[in-house]
C-alpha positions in Angstrom: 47.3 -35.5 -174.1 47.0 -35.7 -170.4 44.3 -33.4 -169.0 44.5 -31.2 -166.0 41.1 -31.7 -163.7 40.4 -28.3 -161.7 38.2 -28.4 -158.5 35.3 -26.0 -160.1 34.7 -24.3 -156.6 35.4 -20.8 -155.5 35.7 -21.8 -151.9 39.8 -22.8 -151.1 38.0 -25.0 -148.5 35.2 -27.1 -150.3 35.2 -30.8 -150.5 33.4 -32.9 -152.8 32.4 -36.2 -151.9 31.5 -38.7 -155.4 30.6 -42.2 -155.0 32.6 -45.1 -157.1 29.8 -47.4 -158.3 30.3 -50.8 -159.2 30.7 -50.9 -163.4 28.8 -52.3 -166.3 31.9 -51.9 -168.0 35.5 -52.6 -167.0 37.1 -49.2 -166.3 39.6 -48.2 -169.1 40.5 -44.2 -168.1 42.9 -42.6 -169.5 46.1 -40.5 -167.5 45.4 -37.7 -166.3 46.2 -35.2 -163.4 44.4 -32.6 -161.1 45.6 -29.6 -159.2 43.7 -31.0 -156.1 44.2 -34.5 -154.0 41.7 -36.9 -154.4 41.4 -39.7 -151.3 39.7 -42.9 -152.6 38.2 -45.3 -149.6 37.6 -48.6 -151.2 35.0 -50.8 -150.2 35.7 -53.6 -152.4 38.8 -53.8 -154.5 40.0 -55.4 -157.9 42.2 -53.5 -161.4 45.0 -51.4 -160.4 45.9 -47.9 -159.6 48.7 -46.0 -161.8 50.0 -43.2 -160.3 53.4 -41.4 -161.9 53.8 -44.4 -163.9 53.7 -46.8 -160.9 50.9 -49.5 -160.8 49.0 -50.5 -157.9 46.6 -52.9 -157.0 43.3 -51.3 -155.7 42.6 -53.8 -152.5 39.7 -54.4 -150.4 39.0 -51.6 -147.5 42.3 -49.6 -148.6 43.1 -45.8 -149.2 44.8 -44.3 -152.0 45.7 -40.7 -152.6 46.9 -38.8 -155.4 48.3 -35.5 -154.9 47.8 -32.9 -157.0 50.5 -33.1 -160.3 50.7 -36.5 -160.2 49.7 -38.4 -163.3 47.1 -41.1 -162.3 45.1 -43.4 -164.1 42.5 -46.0 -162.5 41.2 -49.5 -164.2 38.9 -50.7 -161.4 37.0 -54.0 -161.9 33.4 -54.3 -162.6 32.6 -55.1 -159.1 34.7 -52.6 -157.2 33.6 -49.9 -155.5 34.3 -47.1 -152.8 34.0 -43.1 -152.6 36.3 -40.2 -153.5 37.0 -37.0 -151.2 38.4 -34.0 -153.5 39.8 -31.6 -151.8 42.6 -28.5 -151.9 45.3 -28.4 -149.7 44.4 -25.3 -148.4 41.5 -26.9 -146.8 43.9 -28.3 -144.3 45.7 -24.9 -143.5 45.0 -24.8 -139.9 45.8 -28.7 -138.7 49.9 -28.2 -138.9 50.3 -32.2 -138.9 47.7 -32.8 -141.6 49.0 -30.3 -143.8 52.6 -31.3 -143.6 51.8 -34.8 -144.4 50.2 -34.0 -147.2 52.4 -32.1 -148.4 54.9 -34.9 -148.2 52.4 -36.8 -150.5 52.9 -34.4 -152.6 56.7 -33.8 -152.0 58.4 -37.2 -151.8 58.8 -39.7 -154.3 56.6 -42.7 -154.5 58.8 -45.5 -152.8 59.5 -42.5 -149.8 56.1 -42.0 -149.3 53.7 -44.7 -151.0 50.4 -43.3 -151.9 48.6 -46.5 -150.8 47.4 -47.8 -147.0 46.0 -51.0 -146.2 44.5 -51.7 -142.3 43.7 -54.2 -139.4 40.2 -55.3 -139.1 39.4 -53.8 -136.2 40.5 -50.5 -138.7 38.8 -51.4 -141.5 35.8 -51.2 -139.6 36.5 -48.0 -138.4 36.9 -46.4 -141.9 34.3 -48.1 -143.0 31.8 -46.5 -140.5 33.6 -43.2 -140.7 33.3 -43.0 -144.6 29.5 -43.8 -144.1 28.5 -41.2 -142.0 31.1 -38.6 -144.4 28.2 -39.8 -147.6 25.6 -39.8 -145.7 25.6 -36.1 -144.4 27.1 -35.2 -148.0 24.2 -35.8 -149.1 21.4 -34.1 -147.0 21.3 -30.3 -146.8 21.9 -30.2 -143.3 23.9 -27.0 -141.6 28.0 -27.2 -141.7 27.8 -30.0 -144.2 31.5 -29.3 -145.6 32.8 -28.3 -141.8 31.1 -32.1 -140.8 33.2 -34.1 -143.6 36.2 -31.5 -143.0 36.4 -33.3 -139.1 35.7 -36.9 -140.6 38.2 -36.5 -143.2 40.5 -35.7 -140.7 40.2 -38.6 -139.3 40.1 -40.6 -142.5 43.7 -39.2 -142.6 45.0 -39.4 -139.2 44.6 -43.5 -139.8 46.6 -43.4 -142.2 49.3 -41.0 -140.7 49.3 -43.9 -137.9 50.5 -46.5 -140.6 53.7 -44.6 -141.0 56.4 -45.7 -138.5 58.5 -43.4 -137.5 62.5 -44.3 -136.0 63.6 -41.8 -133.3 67.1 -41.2 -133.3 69.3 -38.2 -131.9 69.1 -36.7 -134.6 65.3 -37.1 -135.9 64.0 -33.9 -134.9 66.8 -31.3 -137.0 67.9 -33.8 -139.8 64.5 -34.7 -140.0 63.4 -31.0 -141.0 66.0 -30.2 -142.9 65.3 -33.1 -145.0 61.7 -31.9 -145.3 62.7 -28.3 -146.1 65.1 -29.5 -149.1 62.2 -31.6 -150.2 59.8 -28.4 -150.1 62.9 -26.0 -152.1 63.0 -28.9 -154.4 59.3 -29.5 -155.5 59.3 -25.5 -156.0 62.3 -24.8 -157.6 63.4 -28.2 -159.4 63.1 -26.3 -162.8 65.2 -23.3 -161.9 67.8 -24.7 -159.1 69.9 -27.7 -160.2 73.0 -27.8 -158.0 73.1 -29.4 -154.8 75.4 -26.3 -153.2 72.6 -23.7 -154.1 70.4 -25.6 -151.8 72.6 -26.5 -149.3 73.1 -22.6 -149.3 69.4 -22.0 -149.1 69.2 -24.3 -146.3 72.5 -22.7 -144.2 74.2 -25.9 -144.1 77.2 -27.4 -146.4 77.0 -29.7 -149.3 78.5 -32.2 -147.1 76.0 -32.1 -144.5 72.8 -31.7 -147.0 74.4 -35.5 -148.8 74.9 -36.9 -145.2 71.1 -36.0 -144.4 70.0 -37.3 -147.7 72.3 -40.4 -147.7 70.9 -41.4 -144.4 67.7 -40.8 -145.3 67.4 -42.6 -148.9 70.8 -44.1 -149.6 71.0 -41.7 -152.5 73.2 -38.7 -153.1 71.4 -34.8 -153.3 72.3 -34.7 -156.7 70.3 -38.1 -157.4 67.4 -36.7 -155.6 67.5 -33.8 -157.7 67.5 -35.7 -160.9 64.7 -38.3 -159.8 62.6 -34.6 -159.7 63.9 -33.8 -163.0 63.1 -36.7 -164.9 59.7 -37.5 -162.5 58.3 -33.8 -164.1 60.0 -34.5 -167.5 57.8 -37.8 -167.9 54.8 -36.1 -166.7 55.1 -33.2 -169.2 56.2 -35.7 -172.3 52.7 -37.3 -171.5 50.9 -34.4 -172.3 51.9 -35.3 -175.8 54.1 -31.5 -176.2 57.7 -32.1 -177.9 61.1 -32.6 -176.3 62.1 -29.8 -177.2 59.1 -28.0 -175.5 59.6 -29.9 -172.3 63.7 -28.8 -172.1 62.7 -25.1 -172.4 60.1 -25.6 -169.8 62.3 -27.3 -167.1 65.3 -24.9 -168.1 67.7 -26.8 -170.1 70.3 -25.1 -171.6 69.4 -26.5 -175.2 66.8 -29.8 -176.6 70.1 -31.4 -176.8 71.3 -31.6 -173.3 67.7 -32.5 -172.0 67.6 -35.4 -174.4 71.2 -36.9 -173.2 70.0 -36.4 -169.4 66.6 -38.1 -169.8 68.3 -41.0 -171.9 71.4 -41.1 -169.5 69.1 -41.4 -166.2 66.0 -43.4 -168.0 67.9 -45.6 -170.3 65.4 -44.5 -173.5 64.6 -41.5 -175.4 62.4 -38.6 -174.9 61.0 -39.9 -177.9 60.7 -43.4 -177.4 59.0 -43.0 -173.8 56.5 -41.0 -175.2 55.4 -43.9 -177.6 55.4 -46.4 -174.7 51.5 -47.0 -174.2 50.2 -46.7 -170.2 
């Protein structure tokens, strides 16, 4: 079964810094998911990195992030080693940008929006120094401790919101939104909302223009989009060791039935049979 990790704070806003040591013992975990992000800074890399049932490789001086939902597992090498932030979204509430790109990490699919960043030297160093000072005053007791990592984090994350390149067109600025507000109604209402024409309604535009946006934007259809979410959540759920049948009736299929001939048709195996695959 894969467990759910909760953030065991009472403060929306509280950040936990843990350091990875190097092991004694190579680093078999197991999958599992949190309802937080977690932001690893690695020092020195080796193993890999699953994360939704993609591996990979954990590389010297390189950040990964897992949002919260996704199914991660980590298999570092005995001489690896780094920190973790853990943090809520909401602690991010105020700084527009930072919020909206993590919620893209925790939107878009993997090959949209890789969970992985890798830096110059001259960057490297930068990080390097920045996650220094970020465990260093996480551990004292001095005043504004969580407000101090808050602003260093930040930066942490503006780095890696510089890796992204981003093409200007004409029509960047309104496709561009619309394409991240069908992404938002999606990741909320994926298990309820199925047709592309109830979102292109949603969004006050016609089926026609919501494909066009998303053609442009992925070279796949809405309705491909929407099934990629489907079958993304279905794996995640079949992990957690419950039945098909349990997983159609929690992403709203008409019958076990139907779910089972959608997951086969768009995966190319069973409910069944992915659940025996071994991670």
């Amino acid at each position: 079964m894969i467990p759910i990790h909760d953030l065991s704070s009472q403060n929306a806003k509280a950040i936990k810094v843990n350091q990875l040591n190097e092991l004694t013992n190579y680093d078999f975990g197991q999958p599992h998911r949190h309802n937080y992000f977690e932001f690893f800074v690695f020092q020195k890399g080796g193993g890999f990195h699953m994360i939704d049932f993609v591996e990979f490789p954990i590389e010297s001086n390189s950040i990964h992030i897992v949002a919260p939902g996704q199914v991660h597992m980590m298999k570092r090498s005995l001489n690896s080693n780094g920190h973790v932030i853990l943090f809520q979204t909401d602690a991010f509430e105020s700084n527009h940008f930072v919020s909206n790109f993590l919620f893209d990490h925790i939107c878009l699919s993997l090959d949209e929006f890789p969970p992985t960043y890798l830096f110059s030297s001259e960057k490297q160093q930068e990080i390097k120094n920045t996650m220094h000072v970020i465990w260093k005053d996480y551990q004292s007791e001095v005043q504004l401790k969580n407000e101090f990592v808050l602003s260093n984090l930040t930066v942490l994350l503006i780095q890696c919101m510089r890796t992204h390149e981003i093409v200007a067109t004409s029509e960047t600025g309104k496709s561009q939104k619309l394409y991240a507000d069908f992404r938002r109604l999606l990741k909320n209402n994926f298990s309820k909302i199925k047709k592309v024409k109830d979102y292109a309604q949603a969004l006050a535009i016609t089926e026609k223009q919501l494909n066009e946006i998303i053609q442009t934007r992925t070279g796949l259809s809405a309705s491909a989009i929407i099934y990629r979410q489907l079958i993304l959540e279905a794996k995640r759920l079949l992990k957690t060791n419950i039945s098909a049948k349990e997983v159609a009736y929690e992403l709203n299929f008409d019958d076990p039935a139907h779910f089972s001939k959608f997951f086969k048709t768009q995966t190319g195996i069973s409910p069944g049979d992915f659940q025996k695959i071994q991670d």
